[in-house]
C-alpha positions in Angstrom: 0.0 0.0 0.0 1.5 3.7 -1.1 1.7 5.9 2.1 -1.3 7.6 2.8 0.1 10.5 3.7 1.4 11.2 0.4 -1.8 13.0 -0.8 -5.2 14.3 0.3 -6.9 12.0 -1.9 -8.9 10.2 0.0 -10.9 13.3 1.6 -12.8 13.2 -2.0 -13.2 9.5 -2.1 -14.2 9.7 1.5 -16.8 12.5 1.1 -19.5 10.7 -0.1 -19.7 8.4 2.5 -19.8 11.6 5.2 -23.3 12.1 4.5 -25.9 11.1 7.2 -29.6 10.5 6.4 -32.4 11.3 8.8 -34.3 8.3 8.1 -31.6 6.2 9.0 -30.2 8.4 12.2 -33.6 7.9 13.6 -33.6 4.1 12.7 -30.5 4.2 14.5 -31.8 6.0 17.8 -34.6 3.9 17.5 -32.6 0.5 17.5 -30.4 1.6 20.6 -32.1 3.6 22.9 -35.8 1.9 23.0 -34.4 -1.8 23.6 -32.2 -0.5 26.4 -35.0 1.0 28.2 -37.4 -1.5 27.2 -34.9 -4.0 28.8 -34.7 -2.0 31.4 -38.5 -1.8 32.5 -38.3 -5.6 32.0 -35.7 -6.3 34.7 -37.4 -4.0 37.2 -40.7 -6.1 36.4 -38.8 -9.4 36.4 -37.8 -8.5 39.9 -40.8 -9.2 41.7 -40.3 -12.8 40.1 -36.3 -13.3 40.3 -33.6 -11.3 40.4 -31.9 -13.8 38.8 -34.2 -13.9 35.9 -33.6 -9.9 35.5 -29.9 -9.9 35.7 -29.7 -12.2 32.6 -31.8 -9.3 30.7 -29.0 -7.0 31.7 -27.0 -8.8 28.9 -29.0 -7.9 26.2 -29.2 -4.2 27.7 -25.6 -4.0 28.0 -25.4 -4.6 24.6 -28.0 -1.5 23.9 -25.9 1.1 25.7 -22.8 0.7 23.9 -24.6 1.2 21.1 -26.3 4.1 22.6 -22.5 5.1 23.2 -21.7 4.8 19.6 -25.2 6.8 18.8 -23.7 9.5 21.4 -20.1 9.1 19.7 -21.3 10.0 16.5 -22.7 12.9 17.8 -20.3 14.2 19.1 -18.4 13.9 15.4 -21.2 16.2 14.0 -22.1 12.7 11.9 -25.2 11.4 12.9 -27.7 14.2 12.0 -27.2 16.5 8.7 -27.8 19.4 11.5 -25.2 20.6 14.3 -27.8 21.7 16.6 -29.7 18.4 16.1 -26.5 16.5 16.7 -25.7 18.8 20.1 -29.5 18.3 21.4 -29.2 14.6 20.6 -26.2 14.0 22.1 -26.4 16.2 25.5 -29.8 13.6 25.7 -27.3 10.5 25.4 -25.1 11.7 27.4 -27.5 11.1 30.1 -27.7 7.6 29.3 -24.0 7.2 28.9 -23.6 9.4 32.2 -21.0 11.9 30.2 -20.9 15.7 29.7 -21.6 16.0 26.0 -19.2 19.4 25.8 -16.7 18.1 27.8 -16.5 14.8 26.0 -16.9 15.8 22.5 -13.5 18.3 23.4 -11.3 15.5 24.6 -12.6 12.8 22.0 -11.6 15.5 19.4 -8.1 15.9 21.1 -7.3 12.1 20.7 -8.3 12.3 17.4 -6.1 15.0 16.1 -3.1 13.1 19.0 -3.9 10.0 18.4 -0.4 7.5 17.5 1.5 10.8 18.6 4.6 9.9 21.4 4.4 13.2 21.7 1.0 14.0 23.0 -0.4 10.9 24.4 -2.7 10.8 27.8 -6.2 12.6 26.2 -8.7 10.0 25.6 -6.6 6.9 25.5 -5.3 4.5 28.2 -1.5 5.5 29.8 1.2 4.1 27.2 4.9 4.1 28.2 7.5 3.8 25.9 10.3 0.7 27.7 13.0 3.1 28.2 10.0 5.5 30.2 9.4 2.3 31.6 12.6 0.9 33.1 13.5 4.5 34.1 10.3 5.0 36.3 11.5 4.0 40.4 9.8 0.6 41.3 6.7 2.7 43.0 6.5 4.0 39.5 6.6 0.8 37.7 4.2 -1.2 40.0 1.9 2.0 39.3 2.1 1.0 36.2 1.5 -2.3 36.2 -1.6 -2.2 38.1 -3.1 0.8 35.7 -2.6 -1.6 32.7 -4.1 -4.4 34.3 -7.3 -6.2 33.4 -9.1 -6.1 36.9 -8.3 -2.0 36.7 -8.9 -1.3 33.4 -12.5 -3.6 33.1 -13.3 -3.6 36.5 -12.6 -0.3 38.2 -12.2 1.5 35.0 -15.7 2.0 34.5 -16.3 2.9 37.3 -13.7 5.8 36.9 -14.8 6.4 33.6 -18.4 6.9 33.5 -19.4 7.5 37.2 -16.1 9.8 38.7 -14.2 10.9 36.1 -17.0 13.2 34.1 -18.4 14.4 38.0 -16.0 16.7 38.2 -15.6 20.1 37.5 -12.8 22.5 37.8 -11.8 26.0 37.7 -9.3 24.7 35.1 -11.7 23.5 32.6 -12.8 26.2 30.1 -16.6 27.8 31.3 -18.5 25.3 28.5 -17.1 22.3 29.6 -17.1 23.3 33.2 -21.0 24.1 32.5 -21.5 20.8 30.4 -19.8 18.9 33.4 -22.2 21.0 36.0 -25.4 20.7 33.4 -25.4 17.0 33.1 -24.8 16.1 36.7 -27.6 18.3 37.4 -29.8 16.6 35.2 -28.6 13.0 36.4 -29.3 13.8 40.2 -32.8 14.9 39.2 -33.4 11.4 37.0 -31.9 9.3 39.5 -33.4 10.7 42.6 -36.6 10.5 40.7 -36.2 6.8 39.9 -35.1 6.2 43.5 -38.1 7.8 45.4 -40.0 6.1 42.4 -39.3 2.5 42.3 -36.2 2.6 45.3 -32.7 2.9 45.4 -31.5 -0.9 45.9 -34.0 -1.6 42.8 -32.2 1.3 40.8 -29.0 -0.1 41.1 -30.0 -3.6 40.1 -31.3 -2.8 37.1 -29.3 -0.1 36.3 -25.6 -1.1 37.4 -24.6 -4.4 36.2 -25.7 -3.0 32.3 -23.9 0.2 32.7 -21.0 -1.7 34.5 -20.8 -3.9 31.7 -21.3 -1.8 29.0 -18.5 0.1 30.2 -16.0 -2.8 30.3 -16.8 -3.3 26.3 -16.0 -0.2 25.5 -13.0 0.2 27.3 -11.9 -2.8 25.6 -13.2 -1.5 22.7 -11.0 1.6 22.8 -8.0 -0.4 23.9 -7.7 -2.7 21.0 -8.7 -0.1 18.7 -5.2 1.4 19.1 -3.1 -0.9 21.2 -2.2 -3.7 19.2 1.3 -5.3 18.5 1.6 -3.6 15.3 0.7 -0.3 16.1 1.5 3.0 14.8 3.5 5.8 17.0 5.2 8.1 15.9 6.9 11.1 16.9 6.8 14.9 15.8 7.4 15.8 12.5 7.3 11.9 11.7 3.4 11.9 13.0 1.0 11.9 10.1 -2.9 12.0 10.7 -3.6 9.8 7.5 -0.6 7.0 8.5 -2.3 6.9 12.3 -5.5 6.5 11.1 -4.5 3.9 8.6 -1.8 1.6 10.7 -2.5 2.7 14.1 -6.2 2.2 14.3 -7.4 -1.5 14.1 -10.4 -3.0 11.6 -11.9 -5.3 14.4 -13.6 -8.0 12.3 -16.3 -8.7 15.0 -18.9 -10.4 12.4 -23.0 -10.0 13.6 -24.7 -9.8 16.1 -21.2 -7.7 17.6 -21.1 -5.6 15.1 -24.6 -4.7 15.4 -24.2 -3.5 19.3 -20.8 -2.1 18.5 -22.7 0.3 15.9 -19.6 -0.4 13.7 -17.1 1.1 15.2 -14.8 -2.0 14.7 -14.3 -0.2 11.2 -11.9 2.4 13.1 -9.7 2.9 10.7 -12.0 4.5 8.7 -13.5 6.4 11.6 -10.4 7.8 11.7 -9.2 8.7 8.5 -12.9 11.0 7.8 -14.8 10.9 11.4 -17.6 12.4 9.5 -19.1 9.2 8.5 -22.0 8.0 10.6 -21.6 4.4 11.8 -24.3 2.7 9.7 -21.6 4.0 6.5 -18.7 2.7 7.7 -18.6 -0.5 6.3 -20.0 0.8 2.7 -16.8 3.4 3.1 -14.3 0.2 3.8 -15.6 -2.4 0.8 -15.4 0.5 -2.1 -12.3 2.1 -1.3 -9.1 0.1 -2.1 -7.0 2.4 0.7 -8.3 0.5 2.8 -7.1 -2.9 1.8 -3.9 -2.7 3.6 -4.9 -1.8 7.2 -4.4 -4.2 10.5 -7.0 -6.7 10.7 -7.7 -8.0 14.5 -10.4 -10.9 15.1 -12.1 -11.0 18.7 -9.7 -13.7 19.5 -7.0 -11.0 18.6 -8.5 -8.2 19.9 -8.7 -9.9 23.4 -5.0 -10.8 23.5 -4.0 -7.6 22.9 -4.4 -7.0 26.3 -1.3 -8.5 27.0 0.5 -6.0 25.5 1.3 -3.3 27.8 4.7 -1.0 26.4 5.6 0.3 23.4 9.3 -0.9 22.0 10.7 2.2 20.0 13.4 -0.1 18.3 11.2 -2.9 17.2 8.6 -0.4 16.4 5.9 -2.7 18.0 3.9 -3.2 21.3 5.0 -5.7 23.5 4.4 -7.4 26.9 5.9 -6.6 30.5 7.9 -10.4 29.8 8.9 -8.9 26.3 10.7 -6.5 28.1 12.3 -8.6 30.6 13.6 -10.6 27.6 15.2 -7.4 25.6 16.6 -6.1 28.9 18.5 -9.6 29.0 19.3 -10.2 25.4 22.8 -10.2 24.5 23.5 -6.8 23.1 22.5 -6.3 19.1 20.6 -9.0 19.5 16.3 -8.4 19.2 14.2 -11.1 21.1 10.8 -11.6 20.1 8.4 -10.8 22.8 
């Protein structure tokens, strides 16, 4: 494949695709939000029968929010609605749902866009990456820090927990006014709906029907955004060497999930094309990947590789490659000019 950096080409071929249709944005809406609340009211009324019985439904409903997510995501891109007030209205409304500050979020998400595969400006809207040499320089505090940020219990267990229920809480005087007041706004608006729903059907019923689908959900897609980025082939660059077309194209992963995934993922497996034009709504992306040969070329993960690409954990400058915290043991032992293989 010639280097996509090497001409703006594909922003024509692309612009076709980056055209959403009402119809189908609604479809969209329709087929996320309604089954998750639907799913929803069915584990509170399974309830009175077996809890049990309603925690299998929060499967299902898990499945519903990170689409809702993606719904919210796509928003935030301007692409789900031909209108940018529809798509801010929209999206503040999912934000509820997803429990985050549609300003605030859309600001970062747009930082790690326009950072994303950078060494040079990493730490906005993806997971901590240390280069080996950062790594082995760090004191053993540092390291062990490190270690337990990058694990899976953190990252899927606590992480969502971080990420969707403390993380967008907080406001501070740092934060620009709009985001400080999107922040503000949407907590707000979630203490009124969830006091509501307590006084309404009770607190300990909230939670169960509302945490293990939103605790779930959240996992996914911080798996989701992992292996979207951090695979062993990945692309980081730094500097003047950093090209937007080249991350998008070798640093973001085409996650071949297959249906029903795919479906509940609203797409977003197709990442690399979500990043080379993030104009194009979801239910496009595939369309935008099977007519456009630029896109023959780009990393191809299954689930099965997407879910060891958790073991990777630094990024090896000289091998140009992600590796594991064993990987590095073994290059820190190597005899020297020799490369081991993680």
């Amino acid at each position: 494949m010639s280097s996509p950096s090497a001409g703006p080409f594909w922003k024509e071929a692309l612009a076709p695709y980056a055209k959403p249709r009402v119809g189908r944005s609604l479809l969209e809406l329709a087929t996320s939000v309604v089954p998750y609340l639907a799913l929803s009211v069915g584990m509170y009324l399974l309830l009175g029968v077996s809890t049990a019985l309603a925690l299998i439904l929060a499967v299902p409903a898990a499945g519903f929010l990170v689409r809702t997510f993606v719904m919210f995501h796509d928003c935030a891109h301007g692409s789900l609605l031909p209108s940018k007030r529809a798509n801010v209205w929209v999206g503040a409304v999912l934000g509820v749902f997803v429990l985050s500050p549609f300003r605030r979020w859309r600001h970062d998400h747009a930082v790690h866009h326009a950072s994303s595969g950078d060494l040079e400006r990493r730490g906005v809207g993806d997971l901590p990456t240390l280069t080996v040499e950062e790594y082995r320089a760090r004191s053993w505090r540092g390291r062990l820090a490190y270690r337990a940020v990058r694990s899976p219990f953190v990252m899927f267990g606590l992480g969502p927990i971080v990420a969707m229920i403390i993380g967008p809480r907080i406001a501070t005087r740092a934060q620009r006014p709009r985001m400080r007041h999107s922040v503000l706004g949407t907590d707000l608006v979630l203490a009124a709906v969830i006091a509501a729903l307590c006084l309404g059907i009770g607190w300990q019923d909230f939670l169960i029907v509302w945490a293990p689908p939103a605790l779930m959900a959240g996992a996914v897609g911080i798996w989701l955004f992992y292996v979207q980025h951090q695979f062993e082939d990945a692309y980081w660059q730094s500097g003047e060497e950093w090209s937007y077309a080249d991350a998008a194209l070798r640093g973001s992963s085409y996650l071949k999930l297959g249906q029903p995934l795919q479906f509940f993922t609203g797409n977003i497996g197709l990442h690399h094309v979500h990043h080379l034009n993030a104009r194009i709504p979801n239910y496009n992306l595939q369309r935008a990947h099977d007519e456009n040969a630029i896109f023959e070329g780009v990393p191809k993960l299954s689930l099965w590789d997407g879910l060891r690409a958790v073991r990777l954990k630094l990024w090896d400058q000289e091998q140009g490659k992600l590796i594991t915290f064993a990987g590095a043991r073994t290059l820190a032992t190597a005899p020297s000019g020799l490369v081991a293989t993680p």
